[in-house]
DOSEDREN-536311 format. One line per 5 residues: number of its first residue (from 1); their letters; for each residue x, y, z of C-alpha. Coordinates in nm, 2 decimals. Last residue first. Layout:
NUM) a) X:Y:Z; ...
% end
This chain:
197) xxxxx) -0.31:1.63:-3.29; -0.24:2.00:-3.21; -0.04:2.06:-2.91; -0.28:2.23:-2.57; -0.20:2.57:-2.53
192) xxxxx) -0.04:2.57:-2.17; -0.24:2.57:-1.84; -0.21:2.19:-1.83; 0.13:2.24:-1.75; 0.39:1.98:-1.82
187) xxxxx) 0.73:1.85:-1.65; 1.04:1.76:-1.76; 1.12:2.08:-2.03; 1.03:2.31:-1.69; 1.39:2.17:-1.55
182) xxxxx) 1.39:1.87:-1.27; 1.78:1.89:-1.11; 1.66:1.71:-0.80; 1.72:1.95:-0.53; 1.85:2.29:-0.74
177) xxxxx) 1.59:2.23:-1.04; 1.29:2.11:-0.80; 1.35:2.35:-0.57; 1.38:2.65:-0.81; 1.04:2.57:-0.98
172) xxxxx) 0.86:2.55:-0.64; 1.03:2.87:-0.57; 0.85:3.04:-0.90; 0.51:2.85:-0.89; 0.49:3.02:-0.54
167) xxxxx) 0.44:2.84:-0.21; 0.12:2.92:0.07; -0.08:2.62:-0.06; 0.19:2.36:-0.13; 0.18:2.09:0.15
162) xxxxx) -0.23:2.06:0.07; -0.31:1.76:0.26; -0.66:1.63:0.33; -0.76:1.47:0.59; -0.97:1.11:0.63
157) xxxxx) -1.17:1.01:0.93; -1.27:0.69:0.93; -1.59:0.50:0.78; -1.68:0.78:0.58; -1.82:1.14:0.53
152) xxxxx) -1.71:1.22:0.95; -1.42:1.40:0.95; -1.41:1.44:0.52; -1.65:1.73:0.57; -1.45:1.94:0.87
147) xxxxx) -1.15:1.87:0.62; -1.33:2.02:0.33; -1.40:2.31:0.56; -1.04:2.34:0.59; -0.91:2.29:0.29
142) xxxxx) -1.18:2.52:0.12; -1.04:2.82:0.36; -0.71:2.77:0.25; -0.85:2.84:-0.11; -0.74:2.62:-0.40
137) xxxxx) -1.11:2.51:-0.46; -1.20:2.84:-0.55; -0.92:2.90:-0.86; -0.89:3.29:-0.79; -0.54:3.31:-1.01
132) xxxxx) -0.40:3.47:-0.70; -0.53:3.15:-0.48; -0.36:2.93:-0.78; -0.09:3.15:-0.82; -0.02:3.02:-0.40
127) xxxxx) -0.01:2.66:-0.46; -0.29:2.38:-0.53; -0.09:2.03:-0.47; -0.36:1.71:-0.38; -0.28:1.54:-0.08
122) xxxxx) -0.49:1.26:0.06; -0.43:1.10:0.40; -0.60:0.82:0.62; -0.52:0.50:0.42; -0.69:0.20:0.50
117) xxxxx) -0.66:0.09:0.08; -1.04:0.13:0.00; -1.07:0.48:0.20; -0.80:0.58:0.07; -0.95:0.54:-0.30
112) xxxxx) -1.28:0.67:-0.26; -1.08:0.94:-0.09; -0.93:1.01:-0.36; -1.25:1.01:-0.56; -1.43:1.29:-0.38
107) xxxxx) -1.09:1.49:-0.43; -1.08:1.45:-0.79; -1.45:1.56:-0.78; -1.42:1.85:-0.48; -1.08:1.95:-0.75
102) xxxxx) -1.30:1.96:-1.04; -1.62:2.13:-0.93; -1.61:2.39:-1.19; -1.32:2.40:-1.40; -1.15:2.70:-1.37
97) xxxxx) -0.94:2.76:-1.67; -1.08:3.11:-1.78; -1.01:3.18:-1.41; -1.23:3.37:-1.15; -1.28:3.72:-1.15
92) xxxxx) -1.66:3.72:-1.22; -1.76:3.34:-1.35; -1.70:3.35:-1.69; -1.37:3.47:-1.75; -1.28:3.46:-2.14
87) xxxxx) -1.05:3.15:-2.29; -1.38:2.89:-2.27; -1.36:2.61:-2.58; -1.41:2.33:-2.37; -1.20:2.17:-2.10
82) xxxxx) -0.90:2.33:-1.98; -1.04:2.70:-2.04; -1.35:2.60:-1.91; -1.69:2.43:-2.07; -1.79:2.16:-1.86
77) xxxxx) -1.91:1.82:-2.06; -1.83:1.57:-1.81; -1.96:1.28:-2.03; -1.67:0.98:-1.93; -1.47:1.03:-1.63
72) xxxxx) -1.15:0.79:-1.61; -0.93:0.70:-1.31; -0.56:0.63:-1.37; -0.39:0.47:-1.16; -0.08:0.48:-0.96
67) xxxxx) 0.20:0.31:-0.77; 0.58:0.49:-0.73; 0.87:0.36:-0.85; 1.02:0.72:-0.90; 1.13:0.64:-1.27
62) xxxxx) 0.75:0.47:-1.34; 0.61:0.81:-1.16; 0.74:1.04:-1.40; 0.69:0.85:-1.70; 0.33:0.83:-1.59
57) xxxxx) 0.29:1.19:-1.52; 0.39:1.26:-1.84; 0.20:1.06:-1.99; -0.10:1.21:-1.82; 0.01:1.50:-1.92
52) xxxxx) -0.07:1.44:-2.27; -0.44:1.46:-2.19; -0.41:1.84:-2.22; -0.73:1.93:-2.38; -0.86:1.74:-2.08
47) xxxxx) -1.21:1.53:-2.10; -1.15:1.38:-1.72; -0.87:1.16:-1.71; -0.74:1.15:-1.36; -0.45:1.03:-1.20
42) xxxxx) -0.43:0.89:-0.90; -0.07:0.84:-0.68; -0.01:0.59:-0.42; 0.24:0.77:-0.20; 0.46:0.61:0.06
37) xxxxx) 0.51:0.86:0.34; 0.85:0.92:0.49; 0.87:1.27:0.48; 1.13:1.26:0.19; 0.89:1.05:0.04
32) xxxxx) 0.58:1.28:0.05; 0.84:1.58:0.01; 0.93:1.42:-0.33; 0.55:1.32:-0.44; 0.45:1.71:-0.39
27) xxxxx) 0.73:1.84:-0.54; 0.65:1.65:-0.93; 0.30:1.76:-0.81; 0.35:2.08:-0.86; 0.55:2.12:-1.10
22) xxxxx) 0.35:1.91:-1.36; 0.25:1.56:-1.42; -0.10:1.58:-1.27; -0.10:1.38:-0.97; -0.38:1.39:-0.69
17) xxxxx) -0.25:1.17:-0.43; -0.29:0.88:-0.14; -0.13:0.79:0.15; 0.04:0.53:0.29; 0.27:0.56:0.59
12) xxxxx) 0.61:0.42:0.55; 0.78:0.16:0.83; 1.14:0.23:0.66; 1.15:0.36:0.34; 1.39:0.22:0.13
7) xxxxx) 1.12:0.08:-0.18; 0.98:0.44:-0.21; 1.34:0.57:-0.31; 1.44:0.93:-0.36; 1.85:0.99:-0.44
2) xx) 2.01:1.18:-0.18; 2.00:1.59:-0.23
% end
């Protein structure tokens, strides 16, 4: 596959994305360009055991020439498997590592963020373990009433993107190895033990 460029797109379309570092975002921001959208990605630091995704992320974005920030939320104090000390389902069959809320707040602030630059899009990249896994805010049925919301919450209309929801972790893996030659070792899951410090 050709090498990815944001500066050689011709007449791009902004829009604006959730970016974590890992598989699933890695694709996300390749379709974006390959579609001929110019992403502006948003990272969020939000009390993570993980925080060392963001530098991944960072890295990953720098080599790709991509714009980003990083948005920080101070005092979220949720206990999940991401976030506290939580490794037991809490809430029925949903995940250990559901944190409640989180995508509607990454989401809520993405748009905050579109809404600033004129853009009209925001993709963030749930994919089809996270509907097995029972993660709520990865549910087709929450991007579409979430749409029905973001029609009239601000000055335009804004939609929200999720290019990954039907796709398994195992063929988003395979594209990015065969396309762009990205192995597991270049990315990083938040859903992993977290390194000590």
């Amino acid at each position: 596959m050709k090498e990815l460029s944001v500066e050689k797109l011709e007449n791009p379309k902004d829009i604006v994305m959730l970016y974590s570092g890992g598989a699933d975002s890695a694709l996300m921001v390749r379709l974006a360009i390959m579609s001929g959208r110019r992403p502006h990605c948003v990272l969020i630091d939000y009390g993570q055991k993980h925080i060392q995704e963001l530098g991944f992320a960072t890295r990953q974005l720098n080599n790709l020439g991509v714009t980003y920030q990083i948005i920080e939320i101070d005092g979220l104090n949720v206990d999940s498997g991401l976030t506290g000390s939580l490794v037991e389902e809490r809430w029925g069959n949903v995940h250990a590592m559901n944190v409640p809320g989180r995508n509607t707040i990454f989401i809520g602030l993405a748009i905050s963020v579109a809404e600033n630059m004129g853009s009209d899009e925001v993709w963030y990249g749930p994919d089809y373990s996270d509907r097995i896994n029972l993660f709520p805010d990865c549910y087709q049925e929450y991007v579409v009433r979430m749409n029905e919301v973001l029609a009239i919450s601000g000055v335009q209309p804004i939609k929200l993107v999720a290019p990954l929801l039907g796709m398994s972790k195992e063929l988003i893996l395979e594209i990015l190895e065969k396309s762009w030659g990205i192995k597991t070792t270049d990315l990083h899951s938040g859903y992993e033990e977290p390194e000590e410090k």
